[in-house]
C-alpha positions in Angstrom: 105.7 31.9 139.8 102.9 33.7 138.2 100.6 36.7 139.9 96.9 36.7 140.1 93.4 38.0 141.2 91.6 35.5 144.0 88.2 35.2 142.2 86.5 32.5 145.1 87.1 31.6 148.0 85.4 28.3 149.4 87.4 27.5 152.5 90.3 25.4 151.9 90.4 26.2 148.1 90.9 29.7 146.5 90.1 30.3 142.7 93.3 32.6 141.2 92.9 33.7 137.5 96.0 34.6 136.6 97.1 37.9 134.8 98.9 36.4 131.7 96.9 33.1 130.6 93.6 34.3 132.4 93.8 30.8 133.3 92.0 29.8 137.1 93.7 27.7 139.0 92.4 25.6 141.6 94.5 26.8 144.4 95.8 26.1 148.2 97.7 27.8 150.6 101.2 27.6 151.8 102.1 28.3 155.3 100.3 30.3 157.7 99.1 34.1 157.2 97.8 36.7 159.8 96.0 40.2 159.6 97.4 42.0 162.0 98.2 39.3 164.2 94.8 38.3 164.3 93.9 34.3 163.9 92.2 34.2 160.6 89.7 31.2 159.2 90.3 33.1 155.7 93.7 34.2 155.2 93.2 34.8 151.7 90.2 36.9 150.2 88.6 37.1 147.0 90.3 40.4 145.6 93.5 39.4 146.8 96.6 39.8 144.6 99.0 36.7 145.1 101.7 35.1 143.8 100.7 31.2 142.5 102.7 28.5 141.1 101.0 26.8 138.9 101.4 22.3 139.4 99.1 20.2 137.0 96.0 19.7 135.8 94.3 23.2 136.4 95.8 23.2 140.1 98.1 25.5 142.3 99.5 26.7 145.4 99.3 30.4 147.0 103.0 31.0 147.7 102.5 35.0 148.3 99.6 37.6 149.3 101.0 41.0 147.5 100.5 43.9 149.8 96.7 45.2 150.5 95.2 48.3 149.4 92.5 48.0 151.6 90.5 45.6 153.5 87.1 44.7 154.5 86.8 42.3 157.6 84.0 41.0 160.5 84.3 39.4 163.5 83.9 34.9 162.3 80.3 33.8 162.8 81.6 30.6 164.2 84.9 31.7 165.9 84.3 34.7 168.0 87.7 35.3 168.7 88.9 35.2 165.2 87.9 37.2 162.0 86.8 36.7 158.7 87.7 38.7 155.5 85.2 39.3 153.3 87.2 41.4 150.4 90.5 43.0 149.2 91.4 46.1 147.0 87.8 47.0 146.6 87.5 50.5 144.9 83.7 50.8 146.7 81.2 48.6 148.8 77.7 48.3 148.1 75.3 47.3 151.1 71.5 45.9 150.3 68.7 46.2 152.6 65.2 46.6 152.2 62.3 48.2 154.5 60.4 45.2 154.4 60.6 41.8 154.1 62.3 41.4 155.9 62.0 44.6 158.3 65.1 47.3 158.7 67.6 46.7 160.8 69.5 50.2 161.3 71.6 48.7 163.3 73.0 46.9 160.8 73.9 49.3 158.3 76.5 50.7 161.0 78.0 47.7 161.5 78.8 47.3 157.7 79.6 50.8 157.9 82.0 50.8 160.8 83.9 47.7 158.9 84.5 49.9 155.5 85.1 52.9 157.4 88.5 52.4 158.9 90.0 52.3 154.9 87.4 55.6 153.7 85.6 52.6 151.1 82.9 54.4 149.6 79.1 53.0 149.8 76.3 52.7 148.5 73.2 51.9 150.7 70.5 50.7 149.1 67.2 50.1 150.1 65.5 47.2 147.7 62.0 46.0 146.9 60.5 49.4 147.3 57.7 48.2 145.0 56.5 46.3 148.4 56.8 50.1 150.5 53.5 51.4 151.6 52.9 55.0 152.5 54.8 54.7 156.4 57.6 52.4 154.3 58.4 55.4 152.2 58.5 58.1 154.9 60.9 55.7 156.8 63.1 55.6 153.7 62.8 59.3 153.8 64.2 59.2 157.6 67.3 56.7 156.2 68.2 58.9 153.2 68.3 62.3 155.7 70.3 60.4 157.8 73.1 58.7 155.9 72.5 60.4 152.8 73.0 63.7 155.0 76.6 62.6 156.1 77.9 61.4 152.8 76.7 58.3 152.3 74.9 57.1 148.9 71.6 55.9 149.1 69.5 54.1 146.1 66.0 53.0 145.7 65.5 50.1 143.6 63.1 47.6 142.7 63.4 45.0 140.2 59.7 44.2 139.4 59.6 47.9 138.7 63.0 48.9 137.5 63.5 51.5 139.5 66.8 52.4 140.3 68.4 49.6 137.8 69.9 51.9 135.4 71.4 53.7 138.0 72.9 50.9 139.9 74.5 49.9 136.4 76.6 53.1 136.5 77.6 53.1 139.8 79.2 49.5 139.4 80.6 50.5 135.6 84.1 50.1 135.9 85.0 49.7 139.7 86.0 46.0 141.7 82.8 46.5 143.8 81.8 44.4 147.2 78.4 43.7 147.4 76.8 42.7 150.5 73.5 42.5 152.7 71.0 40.6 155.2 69.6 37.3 154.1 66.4 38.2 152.0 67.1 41.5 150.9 67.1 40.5 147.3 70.2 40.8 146.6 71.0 37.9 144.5 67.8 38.9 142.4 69.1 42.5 141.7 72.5 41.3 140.4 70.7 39.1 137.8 68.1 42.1 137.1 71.4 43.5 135.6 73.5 41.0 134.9 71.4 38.3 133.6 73.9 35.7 132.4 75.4 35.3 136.0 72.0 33.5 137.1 72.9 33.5 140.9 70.7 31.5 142.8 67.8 33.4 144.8 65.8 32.4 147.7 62.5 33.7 149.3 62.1 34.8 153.0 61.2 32.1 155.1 57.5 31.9 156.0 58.1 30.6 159.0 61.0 32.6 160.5 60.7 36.0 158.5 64.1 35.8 157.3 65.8 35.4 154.5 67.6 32.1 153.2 70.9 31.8 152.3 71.6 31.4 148.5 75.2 32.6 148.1 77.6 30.1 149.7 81.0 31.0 149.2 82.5 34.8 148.2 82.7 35.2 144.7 84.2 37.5 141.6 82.4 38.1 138.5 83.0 40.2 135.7 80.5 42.6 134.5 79.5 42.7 130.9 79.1 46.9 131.2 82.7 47.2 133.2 83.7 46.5 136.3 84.0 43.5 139.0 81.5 42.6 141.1 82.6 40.5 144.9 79.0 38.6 145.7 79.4 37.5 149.5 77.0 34.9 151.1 73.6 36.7 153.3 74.6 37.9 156.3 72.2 37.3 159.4 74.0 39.1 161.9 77.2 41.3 162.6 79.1 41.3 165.8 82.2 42.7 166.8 85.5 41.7 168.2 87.1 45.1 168.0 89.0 45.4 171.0 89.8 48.8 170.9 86.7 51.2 171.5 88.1 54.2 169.4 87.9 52.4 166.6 84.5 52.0 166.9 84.4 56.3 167.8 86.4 57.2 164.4 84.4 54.6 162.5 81.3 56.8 163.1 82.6 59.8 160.8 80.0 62.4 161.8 81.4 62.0 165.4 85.0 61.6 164.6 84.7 65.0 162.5 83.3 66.5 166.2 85.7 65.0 168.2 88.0 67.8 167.4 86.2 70.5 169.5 85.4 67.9 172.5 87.5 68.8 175.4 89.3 65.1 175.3 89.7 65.3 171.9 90.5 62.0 169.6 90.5 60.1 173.1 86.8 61.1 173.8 84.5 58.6 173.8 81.3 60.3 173.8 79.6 58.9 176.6 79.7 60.7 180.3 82.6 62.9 179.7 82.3 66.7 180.3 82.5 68.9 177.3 81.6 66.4 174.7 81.1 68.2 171.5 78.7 65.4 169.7 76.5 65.8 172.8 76.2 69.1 172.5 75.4 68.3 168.7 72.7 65.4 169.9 71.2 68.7 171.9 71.0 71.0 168.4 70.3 68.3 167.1 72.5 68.1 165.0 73.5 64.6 164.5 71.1 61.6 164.3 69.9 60.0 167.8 69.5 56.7 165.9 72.8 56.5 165.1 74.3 57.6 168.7 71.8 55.0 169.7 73.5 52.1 167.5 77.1 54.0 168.6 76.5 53.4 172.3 75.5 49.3 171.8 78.6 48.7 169.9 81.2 50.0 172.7 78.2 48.2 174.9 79.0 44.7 173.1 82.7 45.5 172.9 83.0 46.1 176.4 81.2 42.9 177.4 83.7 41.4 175.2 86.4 42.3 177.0 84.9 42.0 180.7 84.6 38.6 179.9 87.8 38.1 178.2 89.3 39.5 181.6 87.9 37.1 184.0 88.8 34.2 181.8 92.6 35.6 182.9 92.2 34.6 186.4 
């Protein structure tokens, strides 16, 4: 038996390069493996340590997953009621969007953030193809940074015709197994290969006909970084929805509030919405704390209350 690092992931067959050889076997699974006692359609994630035995002619089997450091997971885009893992033992997570082309979607920077929350993952936000931003573009960026840059968050302008903000992405990748991730379109695939050439990951333009982006990633993938440093590519994410059953996950997910929730008169167990002494409602008031992001709070325990209501009258 020999441990490794999962490098890809593309469904039934997982990539493991394996400390000593640095070999990569072409592996599959033994046996069944749960997160939490959740049904997964990816037991095993690129990042994952495992245990592999190695069989003939480059292939293996995945005997053992070695305990997690951390975690990043979404509700499956197919299977509702099952999730998806999208990473393991990540040091930091780096989310692409843009302004335009296509437009923000606030909304879904808090769903990536409420997944990398739970383990404290750092990230980066960045907001791409600024070379395209227009005079209202830029004062929306303005409104982003305030926002998430104002509650600890990193935020990064970049463009790659222009090269703004390359250098600076180069150092914040140096040395750390990074997870990369983003909308369809946002240019992500072009901005790794404005600084890592050599890994010539496909790109695609937005759709003319749709406005959104096309998928060019198809599988989750690791790749080394010439400057230091791993990088996790995932496939363009369209949407993000939520099978989080329990709604004070989604409450301590949402750090500014969670940090609040200490002077609210419920405490940990407040939810923010009608109940008296609230102490993030009393922040909305001074405003204090950012309305679009109670906003984009409130339709998450929205969608996971539907969720549930419906999960309910299935029962009887």
């Amino acid at each position: 038996m020999q441990t490794g690092t999962v490098i890809k992931s593309t469904g039934s067959w997982y990539n493991v390069r394996l400390d000593a050889s640095q070999e990569v076997l072409q592996c599959r699974i033994v046996g069944k493996f749960r997160l939490d006692d959740a049904p997964l359609t990816n037991p095993v994630a690129v990042g994952d340590r495992v245990e592999a035995e190695p069989e003939s002619a480059g292939k293996g089997m995945i005997k053992k997953i070695l305990p997690r450091s951390n975690y990043v997971v979404r509700q499956s885009p197919r299977r509702k009621h099952d999730l998806h893992l999208l990473a393991a033992n990540i040091d930091q997570a780096v989310l692409i969007t843009t302004i335009v082309q296509p437009d923000l979607k606030p909304g879904f920077i808090d769903r990536f953030l409420v997944m990398t929350e739970r383990d404290e993952i750092p990230v980066t936000i960045i907001f791409n193809k600024s070379d395209l931003y227009d005079e209202a573009d830029m004062e929306r960026f303005e409104e982003m940074k305030a926002i998430y840059g104002g509650i600890g968050y990193g935020i990064l302008l970049t463009s790659v015709p222009d090269k703004t903000g390359l250098e600076t992405l180069k150092n914040i990748l140096k040395d750390k197994t990074t997870l990369m991730s983003g909308q369809s379109g946002v240019g992500k695939s072009t901005l790794v290969n404005a600084i890592q050439p050599q890994l010539e990951l496909r790109t695609g333009e937005i759709s003319d006909y749709s406005g959104k982006g096309q998928h060019t990633t198809t599988f989750a993938e690791m790749f080394e970084l010439d400057f230091g440093g791993r990088l996790i590519d995932t496939p363009g994410i369209k949407t993000l929805a939520f099978n989080d059953k329990d709604k004070a996950n989604i409450a301590h997910s949402f750090r500014e509030f969670f940090a609040l929730s200490e002077h609210c008169k419920f405490g940990g167990a407040c939810l923010h919405r009608d109940e008296p002494g609230c102490a993030v409602h009393e922040a909305l008031r001074r405003g204090e704390v950012s309305e679009l992001r109670f906003s984009n709070y409130l339709a998450l325990l929205g969608e996971v209350e539907d969720q549930n209501y419906w999960e309910r009258r299935r029962d009887f």
